[in-house]
C-alpha positions in Angstrom: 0.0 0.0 0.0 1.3 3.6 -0.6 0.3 7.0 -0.3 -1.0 9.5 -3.6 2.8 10.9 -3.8 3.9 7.0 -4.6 5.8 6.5 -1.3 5.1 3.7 1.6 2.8 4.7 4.4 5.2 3.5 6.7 8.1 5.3 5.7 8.8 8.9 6.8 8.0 11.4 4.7 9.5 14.8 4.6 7.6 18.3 5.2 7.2 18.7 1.6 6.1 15.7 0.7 3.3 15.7 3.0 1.9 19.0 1.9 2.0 18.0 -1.7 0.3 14.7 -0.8 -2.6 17.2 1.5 -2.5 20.0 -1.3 -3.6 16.8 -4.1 -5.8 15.2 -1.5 -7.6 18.9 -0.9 -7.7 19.3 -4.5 -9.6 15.6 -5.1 -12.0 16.9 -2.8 -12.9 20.0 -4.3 -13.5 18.8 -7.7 -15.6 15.7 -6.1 -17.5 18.3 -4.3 -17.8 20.8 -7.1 -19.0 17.7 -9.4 -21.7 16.7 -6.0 -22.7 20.0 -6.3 -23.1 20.2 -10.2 -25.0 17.3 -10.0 -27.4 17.9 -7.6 -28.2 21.6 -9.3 -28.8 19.5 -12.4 -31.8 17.2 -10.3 -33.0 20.7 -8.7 -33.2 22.0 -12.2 -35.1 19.0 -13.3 -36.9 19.0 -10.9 -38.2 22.6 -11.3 -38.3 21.9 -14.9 -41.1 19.1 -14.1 -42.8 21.3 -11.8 -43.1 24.5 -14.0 -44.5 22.1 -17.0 -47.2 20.7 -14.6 -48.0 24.5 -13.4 -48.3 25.6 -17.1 -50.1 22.3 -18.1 -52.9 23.0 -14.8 -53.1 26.8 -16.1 -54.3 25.5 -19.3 -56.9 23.5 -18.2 -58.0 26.4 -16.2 -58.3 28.7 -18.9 -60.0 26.1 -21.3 -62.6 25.4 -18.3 -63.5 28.9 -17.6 -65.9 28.8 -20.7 -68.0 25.9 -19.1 -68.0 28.0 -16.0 -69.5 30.7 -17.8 -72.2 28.6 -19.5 -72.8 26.9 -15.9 -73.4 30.5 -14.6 -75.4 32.0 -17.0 -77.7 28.9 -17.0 -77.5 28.8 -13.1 -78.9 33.3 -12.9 -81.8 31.7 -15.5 -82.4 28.7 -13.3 -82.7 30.9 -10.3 -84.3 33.9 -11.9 -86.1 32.8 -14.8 -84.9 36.0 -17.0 -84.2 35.9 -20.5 -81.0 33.6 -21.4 -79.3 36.8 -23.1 -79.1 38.5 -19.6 -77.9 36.2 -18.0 -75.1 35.7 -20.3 -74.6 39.5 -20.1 -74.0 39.3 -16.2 -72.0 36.2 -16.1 -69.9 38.2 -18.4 -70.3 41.7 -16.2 -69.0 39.1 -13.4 -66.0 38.4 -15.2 -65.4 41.8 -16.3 -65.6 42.4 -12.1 -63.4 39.8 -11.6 -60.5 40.7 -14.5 -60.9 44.2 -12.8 -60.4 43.3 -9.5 -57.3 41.1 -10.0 -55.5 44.0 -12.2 -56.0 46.1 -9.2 -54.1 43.7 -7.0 -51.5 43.4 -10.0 -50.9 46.6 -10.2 -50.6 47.3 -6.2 -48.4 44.6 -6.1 -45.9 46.6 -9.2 -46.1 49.8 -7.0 -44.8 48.0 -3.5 -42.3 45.9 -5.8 -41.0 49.7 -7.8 -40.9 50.8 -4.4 -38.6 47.6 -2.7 -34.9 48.2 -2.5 -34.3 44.8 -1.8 -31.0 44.5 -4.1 -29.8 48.0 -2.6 -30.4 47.3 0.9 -28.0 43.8 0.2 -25.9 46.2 -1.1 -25.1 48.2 2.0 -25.1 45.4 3.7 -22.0 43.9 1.8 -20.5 47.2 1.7 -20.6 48.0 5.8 -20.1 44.1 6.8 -17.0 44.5 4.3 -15.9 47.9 6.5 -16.2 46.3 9.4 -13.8 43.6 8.3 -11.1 45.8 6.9 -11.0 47.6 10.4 -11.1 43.9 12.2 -7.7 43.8 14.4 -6.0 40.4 14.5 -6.9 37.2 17.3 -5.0 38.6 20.2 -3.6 35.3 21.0 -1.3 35.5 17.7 -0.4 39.2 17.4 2.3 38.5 14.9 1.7 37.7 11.4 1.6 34.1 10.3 5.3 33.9 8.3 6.7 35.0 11.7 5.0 31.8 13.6 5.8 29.7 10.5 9.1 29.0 11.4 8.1 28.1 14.9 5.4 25.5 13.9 7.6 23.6 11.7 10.8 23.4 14.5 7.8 22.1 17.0 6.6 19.8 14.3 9.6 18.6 13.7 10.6 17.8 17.4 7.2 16.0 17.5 8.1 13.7 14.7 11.4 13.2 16.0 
């Protein structure tokens, strides 16, 4: 058995070689989770896909029904009335008219609050003051001194360890 860089897993391996073999390993598992996540966008796609044809398809028959519910309605007013079949038509008609108004209305209240969100503004701001806040951030106070001062340190202290 042997380890990615070709060596034994017994046998020591230098500094070097064990970052090269953690730098190949971290690289594996990016693209392995870059592919996991490629794939699984591609079933919530297809999924959405599916779902967007079934909403269209129900839409359809909802429009293409909405004549019978006219007929039924205009034949229900005469059933309950008794008035001439030409009225009745007229205000199943007048309550679709009532109804197509009533709906634009809503549609067009809805546009005014939506002209007047600043949703992609306000995310805005928000990335530009959380990224102020991190350019004034000071450094952990338990390691005041930048990380090539330490480096030297942490290998001597991995070394003895190994040793």
């Amino acid at each position: 058995m042997s380890a990615p860089d070709g060596s034994p897993v017994g046998a020591e391996r230098s500094i070097g070689q064990l970052f090269a073999s953690a730098t190949t390993e971290l690289s594996a598992l990016v693209h392995d989770e870059i592919a996991l996540a490629k794939a699984q966008l591609k079933q919530d796609v297809k999924r959405g896909a599916v779902s967007g044809g079934a909403f269209s398809v129900a839409g359809a028959v909802l429009v293409f029904s909405l004549p019978m519910l006219n007929f039924a309605l205009a034949y229900g007013i005469r059933t309950w009335s008794g008035w001439n079949l030409a009225v009745c038509f007229l205000l199943s008609f007048a309550a679709n008219v009532l109804l197509a108004g009533l709906l634009a209305l809503l549609g067009v209240t809805f546009a005014k609050k939506a002209k007047k969100g600043q949703g992609p503004q306000k995310v805005a701001a928000s990335m530009k003051q959380s990224a102020g806040v991190l350019q004034n951030a000071k450094p952990h106070p338990r390691h005041p001194e930048p990380i090539e001062e330490r480096a030297p340190a942490a290998i001597e202290a991995v070394a003895r360890s190994s040793s």
